[in-house]
C-alpha positions as CSV (number, residue, x, y, z in Angstrom):
1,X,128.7,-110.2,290.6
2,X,130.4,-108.4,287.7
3,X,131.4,-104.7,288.4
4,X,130.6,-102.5,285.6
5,X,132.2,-99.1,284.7
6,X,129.6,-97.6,286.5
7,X,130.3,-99.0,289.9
8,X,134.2,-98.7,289.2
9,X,133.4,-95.0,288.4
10,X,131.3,-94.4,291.2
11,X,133.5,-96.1,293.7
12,X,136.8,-94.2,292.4
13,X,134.6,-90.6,292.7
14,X,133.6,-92.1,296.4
15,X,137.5,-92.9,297.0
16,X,138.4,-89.3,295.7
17,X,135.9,-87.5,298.2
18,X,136.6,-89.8,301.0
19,X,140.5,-88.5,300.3
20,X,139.7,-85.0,300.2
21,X,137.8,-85.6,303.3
22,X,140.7,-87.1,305.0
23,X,142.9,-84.5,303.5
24,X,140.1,-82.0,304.9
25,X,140.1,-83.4,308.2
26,X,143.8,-83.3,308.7
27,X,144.1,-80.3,307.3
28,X,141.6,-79.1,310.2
29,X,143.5,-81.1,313.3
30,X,146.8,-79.2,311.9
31,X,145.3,-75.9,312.4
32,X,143.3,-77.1,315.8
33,X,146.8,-78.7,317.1
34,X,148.5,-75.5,316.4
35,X,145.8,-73.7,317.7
36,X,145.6,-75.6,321.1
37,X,149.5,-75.7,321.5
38,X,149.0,-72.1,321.3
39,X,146.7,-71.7,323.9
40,X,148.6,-74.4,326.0
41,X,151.4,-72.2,325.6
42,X,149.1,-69.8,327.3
43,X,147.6,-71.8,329.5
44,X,144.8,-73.1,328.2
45,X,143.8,-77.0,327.9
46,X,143.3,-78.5,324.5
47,X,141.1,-81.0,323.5
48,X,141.0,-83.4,320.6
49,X,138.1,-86.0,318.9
50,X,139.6,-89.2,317.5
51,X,138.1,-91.3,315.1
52,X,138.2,-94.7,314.8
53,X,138.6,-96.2,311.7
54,X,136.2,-99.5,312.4
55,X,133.5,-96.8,312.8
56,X,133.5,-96.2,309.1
57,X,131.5,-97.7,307.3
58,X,132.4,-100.7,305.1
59,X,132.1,-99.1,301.6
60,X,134.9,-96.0,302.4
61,X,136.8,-99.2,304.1
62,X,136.3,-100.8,301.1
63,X,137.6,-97.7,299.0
64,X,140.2,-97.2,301.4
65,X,141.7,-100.0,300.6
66,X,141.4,-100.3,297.0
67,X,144.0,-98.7,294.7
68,X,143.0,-95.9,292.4
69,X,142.7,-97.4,288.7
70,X,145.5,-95.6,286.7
71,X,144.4,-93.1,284.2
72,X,145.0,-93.9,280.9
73,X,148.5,-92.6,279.4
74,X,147.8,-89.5,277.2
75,X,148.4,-90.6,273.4
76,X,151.8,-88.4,272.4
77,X,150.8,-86.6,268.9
78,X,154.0,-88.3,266.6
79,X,155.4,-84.9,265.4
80,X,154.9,-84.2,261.9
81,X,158.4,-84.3,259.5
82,X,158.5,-81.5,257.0
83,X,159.6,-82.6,253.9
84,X,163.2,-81.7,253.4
85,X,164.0,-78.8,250.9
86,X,164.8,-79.5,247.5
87,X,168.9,-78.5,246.7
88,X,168.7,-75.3,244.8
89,X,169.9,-75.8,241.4
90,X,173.8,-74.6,241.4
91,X,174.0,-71.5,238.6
92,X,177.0,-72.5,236.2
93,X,179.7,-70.3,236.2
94,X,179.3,-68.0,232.6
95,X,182.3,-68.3,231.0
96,X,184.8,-65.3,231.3
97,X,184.7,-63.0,228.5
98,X,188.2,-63.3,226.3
99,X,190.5,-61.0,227.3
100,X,191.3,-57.7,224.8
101,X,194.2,-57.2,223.7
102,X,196.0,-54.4,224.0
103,X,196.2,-52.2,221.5
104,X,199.1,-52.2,219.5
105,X,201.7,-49.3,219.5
106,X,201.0,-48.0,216.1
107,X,197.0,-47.7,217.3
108,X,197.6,-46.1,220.2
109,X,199.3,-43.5,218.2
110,X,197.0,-43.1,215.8
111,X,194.3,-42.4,218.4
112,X,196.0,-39.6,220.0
113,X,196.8,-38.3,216.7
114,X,193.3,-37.8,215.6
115,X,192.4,-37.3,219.4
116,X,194.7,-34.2,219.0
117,X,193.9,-33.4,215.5
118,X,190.7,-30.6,215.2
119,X,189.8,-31.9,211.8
120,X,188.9,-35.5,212.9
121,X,185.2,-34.9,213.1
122,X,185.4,-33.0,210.0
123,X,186.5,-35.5,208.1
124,X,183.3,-37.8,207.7
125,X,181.5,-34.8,206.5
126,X,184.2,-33.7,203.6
127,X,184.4,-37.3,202.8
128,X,180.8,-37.6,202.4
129,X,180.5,-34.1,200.5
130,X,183.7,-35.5,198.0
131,X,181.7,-38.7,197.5
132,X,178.3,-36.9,196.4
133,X,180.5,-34.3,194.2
134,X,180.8,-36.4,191.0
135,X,176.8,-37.8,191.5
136,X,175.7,-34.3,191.9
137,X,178.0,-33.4,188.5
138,X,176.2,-35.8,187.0
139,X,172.7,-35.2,187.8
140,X,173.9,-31.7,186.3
141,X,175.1,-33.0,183.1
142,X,171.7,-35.2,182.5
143,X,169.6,-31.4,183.5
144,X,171.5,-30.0,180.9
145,X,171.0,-32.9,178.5
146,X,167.4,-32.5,179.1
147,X,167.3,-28.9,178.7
148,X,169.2,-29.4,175.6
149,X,167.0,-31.5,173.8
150,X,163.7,-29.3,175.1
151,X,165.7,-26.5,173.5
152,X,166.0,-28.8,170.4
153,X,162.7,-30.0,169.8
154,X,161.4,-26.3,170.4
155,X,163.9,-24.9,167.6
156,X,162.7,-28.1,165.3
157,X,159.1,-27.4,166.2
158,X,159.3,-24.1,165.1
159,X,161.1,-24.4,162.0
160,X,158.2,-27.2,160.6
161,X,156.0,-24.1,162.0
162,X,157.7,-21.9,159.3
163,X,157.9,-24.9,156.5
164,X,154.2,-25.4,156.8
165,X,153.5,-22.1,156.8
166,X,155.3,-21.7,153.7
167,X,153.8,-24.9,152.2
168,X,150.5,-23.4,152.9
169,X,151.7,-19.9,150.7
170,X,152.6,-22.0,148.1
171,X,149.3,-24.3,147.8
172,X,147.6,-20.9,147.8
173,X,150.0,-19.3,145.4
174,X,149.5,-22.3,143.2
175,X,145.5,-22.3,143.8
176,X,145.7,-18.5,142.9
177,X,147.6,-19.1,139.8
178,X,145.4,-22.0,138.8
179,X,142.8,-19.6,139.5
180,X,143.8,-17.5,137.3
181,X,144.5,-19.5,134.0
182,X,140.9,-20.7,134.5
183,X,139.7,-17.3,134.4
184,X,141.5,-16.9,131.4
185,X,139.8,-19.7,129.7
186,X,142.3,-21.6,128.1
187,X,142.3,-24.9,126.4
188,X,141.6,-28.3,128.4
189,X,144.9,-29.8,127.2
190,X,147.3,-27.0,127.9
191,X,150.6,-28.3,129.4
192,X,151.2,-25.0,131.5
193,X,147.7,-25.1,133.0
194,X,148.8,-29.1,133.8
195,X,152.0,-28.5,134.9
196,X,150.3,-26.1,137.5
197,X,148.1,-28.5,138.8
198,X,150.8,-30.9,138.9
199,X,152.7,-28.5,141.4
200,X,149.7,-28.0,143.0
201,X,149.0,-31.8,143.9
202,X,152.7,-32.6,144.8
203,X,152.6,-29.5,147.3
204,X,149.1,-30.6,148.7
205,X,150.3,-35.0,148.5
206,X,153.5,-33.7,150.4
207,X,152.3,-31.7,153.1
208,X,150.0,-34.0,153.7
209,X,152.5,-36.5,154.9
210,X,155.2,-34.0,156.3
211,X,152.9,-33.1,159.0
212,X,152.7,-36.6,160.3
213,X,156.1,-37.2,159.4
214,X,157.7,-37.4,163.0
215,X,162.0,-37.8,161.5
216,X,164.7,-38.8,163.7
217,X,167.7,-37.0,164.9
218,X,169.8,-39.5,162.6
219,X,168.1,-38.4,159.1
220,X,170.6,-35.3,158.0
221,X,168.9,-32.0,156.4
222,X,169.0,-31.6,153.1
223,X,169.8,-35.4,152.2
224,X,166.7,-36.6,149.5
225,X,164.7,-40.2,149.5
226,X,162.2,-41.1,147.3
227,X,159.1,-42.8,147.8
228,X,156.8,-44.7,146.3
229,X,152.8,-44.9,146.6
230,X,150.5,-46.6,145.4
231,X,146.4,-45.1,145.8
232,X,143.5,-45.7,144.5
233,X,140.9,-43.0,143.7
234,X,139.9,-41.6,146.3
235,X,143.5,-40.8,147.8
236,X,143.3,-44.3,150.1
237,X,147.4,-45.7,150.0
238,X,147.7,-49.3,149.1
239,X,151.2,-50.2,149.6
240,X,154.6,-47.7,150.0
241,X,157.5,-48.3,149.5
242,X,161.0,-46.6,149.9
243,X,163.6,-47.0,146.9
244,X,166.5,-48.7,147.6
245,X,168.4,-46.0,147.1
246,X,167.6,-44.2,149.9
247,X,170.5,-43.7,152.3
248,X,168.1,-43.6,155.4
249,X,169.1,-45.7,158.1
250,X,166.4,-48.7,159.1
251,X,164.8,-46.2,161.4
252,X,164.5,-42.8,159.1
253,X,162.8,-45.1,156.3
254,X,160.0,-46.9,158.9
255,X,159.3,-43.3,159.7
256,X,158.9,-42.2,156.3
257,X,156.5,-45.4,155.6
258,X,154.6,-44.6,158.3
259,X,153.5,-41.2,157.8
260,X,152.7,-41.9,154.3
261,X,150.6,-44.7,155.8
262,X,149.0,-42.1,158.3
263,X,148.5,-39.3,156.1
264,X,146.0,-41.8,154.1
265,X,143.7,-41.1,152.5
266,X,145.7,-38.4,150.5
267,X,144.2,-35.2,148.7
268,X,142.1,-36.4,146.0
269,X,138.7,-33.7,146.1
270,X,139.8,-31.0,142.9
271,X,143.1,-33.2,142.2
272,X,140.9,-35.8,139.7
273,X,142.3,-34.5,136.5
274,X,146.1,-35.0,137.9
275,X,145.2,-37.9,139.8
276,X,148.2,-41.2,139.4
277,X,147.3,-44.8,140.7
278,X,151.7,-44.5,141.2
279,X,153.3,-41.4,142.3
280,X,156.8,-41.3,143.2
281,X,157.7,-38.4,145.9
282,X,161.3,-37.1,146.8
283,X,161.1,-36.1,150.3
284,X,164.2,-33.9,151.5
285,X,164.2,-32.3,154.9
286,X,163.4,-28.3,154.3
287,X,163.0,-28.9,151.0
288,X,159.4,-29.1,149.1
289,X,159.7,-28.5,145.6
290,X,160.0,-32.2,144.1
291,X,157.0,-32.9,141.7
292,X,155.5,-36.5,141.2
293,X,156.3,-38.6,137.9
């Protein structure tokens, strides 16, 4: 008959209680036989049970003789290996910085020497203030420039002020005076009463175009030009034209050509009996007393 684990369990747990039986038991006759060998020591008579071991029965014979099945080894955990560190990365030496040379003698000597010196940290600042010296003389110079020519063009402002005022006496002198010789009733074709609405005409045609006349610094007082215009009734200007004569630079005789040309259409209205398709005007800075041919 096949054991099974079972029996061999129950038999080893039978085995173990049997032992601690024995164990018990002997354990017990120790502490009688020290007891009675006591008392024999006094006297007294001991007395002792023995068992025989064929009165057991034949299953604890059975487990008595039977050795214990050995326990199963405990399974040893293999210890875990830690991974071993990485190497830390080795920092590169940084290169030493070049060594500085010394300073020279003449350096050195040149330091203390402004070291010493109180107007070191004074120079900078004069340096500075001679540098901005000749801008600031000539920002000066341009203000007075400036100023100059607004001084200038006041004074030249304010003498055509005075030459149109006096243009305007004369067209009313003239009107007065024409004004007069009609009241006296003289005949249509008299040269004098022509000849004063002649003068008339030219003062009216040229201050007409002096007051958009704008003339450059390099036209001189006093120096004459003649121009040429060509009209049609009404006073509208066709075509002008500066004689060749004319010792205007480029840029005084463009000016003159353009105030004629903005001064169109010219006095016409009480002019008709004087009126020329071609009238030929001397213009001279300050001066207003040419007459047209």
């Amino acid at each position: 008959m096949k054991e099974t684990r079972a029996d061999t369990r129950t038999a080893l747990l039978q085995a173990c209680g049997l032992h601690v039986l024995l164990f018990a038991l002997m354990f017990a006759g120790l502490q009688w036989t020290r007891s009675n060998a006591a008392e024999a020591a006094q006297g007294e008579v001991i007395e002792a049970d023995l068992i025989d071991p064929s009165a057991l029965s034949a299953s604890m014979r059975s487990a008595l003789r039977r050795k214990p099945e050995e326990l199963p080894q405990p399974v040893v955990e293999q210890p875990v290996v830690e991974p071993e560190p990485l190497p830390q990365p080795v920092a590169e030496d940084a290169p030493p910085p070049p060594p500085v040379p010394d300073p020279s003698p003449v350096e050195q000597e040149k330091v203390q020497r402004d070291a010493e010196s109180p107007d070191v940290a004074k120079a900078p600042v004069e340096q500075e203030e001679q540098r901005k010296q000749p801008e600031q003389a000539d920002l000066d110079a341009q203000k007075q420039k400036v100023l100059a020519e607004i001084r200038r063009q006041r004074d030249l402002a304010a003498k055509e002020r005075t030459q149109a005022e006096m243009r305007a006496q004369q067209l009313a002198d003239a009107r007065a005076a024409q004004t007069g010789t009609s009241t006296a009733s003289p005949p249509r074709g008299n040269p004098d009463s022509r000849s004063a609405t002649n003068a008339l005409y030219a003062v009216a045609l040229k201050d007409a175009i002096t007051r958009q006349w704008i003339r450059p610094e390099s036209i001189p007082l006093g120096v004459p030009c003649q121009v040429r215009i060509r009209q049609i009734p009404g006073g509208e200007v066709v075509d002008v034209q500066v004689s060749a004569g004319c010792p205007y630079d480029a840029l005084g005789k463009q000016s003159l050509e353009r105030a004629v040309q903005k001064a169109s259409p010219l006095p016409y209205a009480g002019f008709e009996d004087v009126f020329s398709r071609d009238v030929i005007l001397t213009f001279r800075p300050e001066d207003v007393d040419d007459l047209p041919r």
